[in-house]
C-alpha positions as CSV (number, residue, x, y, z in Angstrom):
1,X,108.0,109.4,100.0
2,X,108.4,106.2,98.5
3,X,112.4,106.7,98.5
4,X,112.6,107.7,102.0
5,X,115.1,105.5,103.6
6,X,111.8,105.2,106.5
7,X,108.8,104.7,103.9
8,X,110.7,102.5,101.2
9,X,109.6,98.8,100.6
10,X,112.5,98.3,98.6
11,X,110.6,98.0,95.8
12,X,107.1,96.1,94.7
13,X,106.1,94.3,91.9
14,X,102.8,95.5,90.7
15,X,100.9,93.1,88.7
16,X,97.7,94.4,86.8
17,X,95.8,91.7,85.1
18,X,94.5,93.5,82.3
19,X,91.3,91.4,81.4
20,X,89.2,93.8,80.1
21,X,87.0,94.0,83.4
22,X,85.3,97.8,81.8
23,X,84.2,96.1,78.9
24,X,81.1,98.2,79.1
25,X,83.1,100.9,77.8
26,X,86.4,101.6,75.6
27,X,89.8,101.4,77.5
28,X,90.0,104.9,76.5
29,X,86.3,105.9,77.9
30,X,87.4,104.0,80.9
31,X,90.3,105.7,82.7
32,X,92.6,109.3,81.5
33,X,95.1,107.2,80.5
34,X,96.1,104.8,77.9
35,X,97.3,102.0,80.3
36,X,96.2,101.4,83.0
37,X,99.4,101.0,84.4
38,X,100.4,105.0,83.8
39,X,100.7,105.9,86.9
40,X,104.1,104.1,87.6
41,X,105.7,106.9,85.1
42,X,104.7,109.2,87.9
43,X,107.7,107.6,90.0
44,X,109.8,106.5,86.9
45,X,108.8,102.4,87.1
46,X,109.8,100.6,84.3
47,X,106.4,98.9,83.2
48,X,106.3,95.7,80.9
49,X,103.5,94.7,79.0
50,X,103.0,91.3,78.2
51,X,100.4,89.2,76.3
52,X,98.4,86.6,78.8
53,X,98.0,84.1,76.0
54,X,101.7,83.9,76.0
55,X,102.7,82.1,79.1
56,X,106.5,81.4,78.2
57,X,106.8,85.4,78.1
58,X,104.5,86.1,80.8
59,X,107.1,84.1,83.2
60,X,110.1,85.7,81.3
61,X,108.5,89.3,81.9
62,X,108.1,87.9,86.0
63,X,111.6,86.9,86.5
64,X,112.7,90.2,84.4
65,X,110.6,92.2,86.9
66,X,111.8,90.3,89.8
67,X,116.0,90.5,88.6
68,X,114.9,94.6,88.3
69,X,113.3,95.1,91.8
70,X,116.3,92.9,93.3
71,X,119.0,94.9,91.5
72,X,117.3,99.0,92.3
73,X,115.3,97.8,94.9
74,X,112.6,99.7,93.4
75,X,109.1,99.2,92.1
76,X,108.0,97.8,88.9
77,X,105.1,97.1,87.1
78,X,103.7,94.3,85.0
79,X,100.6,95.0,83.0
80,X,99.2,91.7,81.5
81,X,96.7,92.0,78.9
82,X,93.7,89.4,78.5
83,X,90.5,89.5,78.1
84,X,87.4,87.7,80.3
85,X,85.8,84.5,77.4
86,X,82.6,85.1,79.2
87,X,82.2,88.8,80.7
88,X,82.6,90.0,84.4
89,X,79.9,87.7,86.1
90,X,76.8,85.7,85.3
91,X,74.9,88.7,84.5
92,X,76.9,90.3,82.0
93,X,76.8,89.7,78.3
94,X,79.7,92.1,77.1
95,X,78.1,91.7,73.2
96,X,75.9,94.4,73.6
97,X,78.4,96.9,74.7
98,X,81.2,95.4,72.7
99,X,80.4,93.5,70.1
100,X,83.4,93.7,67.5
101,X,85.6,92.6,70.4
102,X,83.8,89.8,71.9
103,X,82.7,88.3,68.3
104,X,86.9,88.1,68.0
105,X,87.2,86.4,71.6
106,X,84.2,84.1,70.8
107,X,86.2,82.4,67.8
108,X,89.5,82.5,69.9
109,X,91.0,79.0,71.5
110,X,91.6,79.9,75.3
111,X,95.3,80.0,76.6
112,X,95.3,76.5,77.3
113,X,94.5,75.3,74.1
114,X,96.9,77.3,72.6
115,X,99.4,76.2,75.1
116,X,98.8,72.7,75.1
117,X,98.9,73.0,71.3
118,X,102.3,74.1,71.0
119,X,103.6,71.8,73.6
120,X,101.8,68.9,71.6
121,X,103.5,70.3,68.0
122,X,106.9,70.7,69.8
123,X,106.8,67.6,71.3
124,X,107.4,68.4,74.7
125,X,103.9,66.9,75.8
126,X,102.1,63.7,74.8
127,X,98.5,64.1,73.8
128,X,97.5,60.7,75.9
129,X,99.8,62.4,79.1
130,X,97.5,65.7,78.6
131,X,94.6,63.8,78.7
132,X,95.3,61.7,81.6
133,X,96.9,64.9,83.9
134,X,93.9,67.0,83.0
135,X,91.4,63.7,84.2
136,X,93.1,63.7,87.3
137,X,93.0,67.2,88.0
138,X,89.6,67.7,87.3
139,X,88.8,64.3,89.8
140,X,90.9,66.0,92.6
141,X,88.6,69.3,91.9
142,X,85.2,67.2,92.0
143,X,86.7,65.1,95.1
144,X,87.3,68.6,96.8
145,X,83.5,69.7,96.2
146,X,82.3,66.9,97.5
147,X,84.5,67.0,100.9
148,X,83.7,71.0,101.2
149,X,80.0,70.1,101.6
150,X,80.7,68.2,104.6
151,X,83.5,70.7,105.9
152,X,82.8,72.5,109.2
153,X,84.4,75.3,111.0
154,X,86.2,74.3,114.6
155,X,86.3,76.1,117.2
């Protein structure tokens, strides 16, 4: 129905963060497919998949997506793959249901470091301006805790 002049959206962008959430099992003892992003060949969407630790493509593979549902006016999906450093919640401790994996993401720099790293090698960003924009963002997050502790609900 989705192509029904009455039922169409003209067109969705679907984006499935990929992080790994069924660690407790293989991607393949997880779901019938191999992506979990399968289903759009059901209604012919094009799907991209894109590496999260790869910002610079991630936003190319966004405005790609966006320039497609614009031009068909039809759906598309992006599937970005990542993986969750520390498991699915507090309780979790994906090394005992997939060690091999998690051994790798243990010894991996997160996307920000890796980021930050080749802005610092290309030059676009100053170690000392990192330092001082990350200082100030993580004040404005402690300043917001604090005021959310006295923050009440009006009527």
């Amino acid at each position: 129905m989705q192509d029904l002049h009455d039922y169409t959206t003209g067109g969705i962008i679907h984006v499935v963060v990929n992080n790994q959430i069924g660690f407790t099992t293989s991607p393949n003892g997880s779901r019938s497919t191999e992506h979990p992003t399968q289903i759009a060949c059901t209604v012919q969407s094009p799907i991209f998949h894109v590496n999260g630790n790869e910002p610079d493509l991630v936003d190319q593979i966004m405005r790609l997506a966006l320039e497609y549902r614009l031009k068909f006016k039809k759906d598309v999906f992006v599937n970005v793959i990542g993986y969750r450093k520390y498991g699915h919640n507090e309780l979790d401790q994906p090394m005992f249901t997939q060690p091999l994996m998690y051994k790798k993401i243990a010894n991996m720099k997160s996307t920000y470091e890796l980021y930050r790293d080749r802005l610092f090698k290309s030059g676009v960003l100053r170690p000392e301006i990192e330092e001082e924009t990350r200082n100030q963002f993580l004040k404005s997050l402690k300043v917001a805790y604090e005021n959310s502790k006295n923050f009440r609900i009006s009527s």
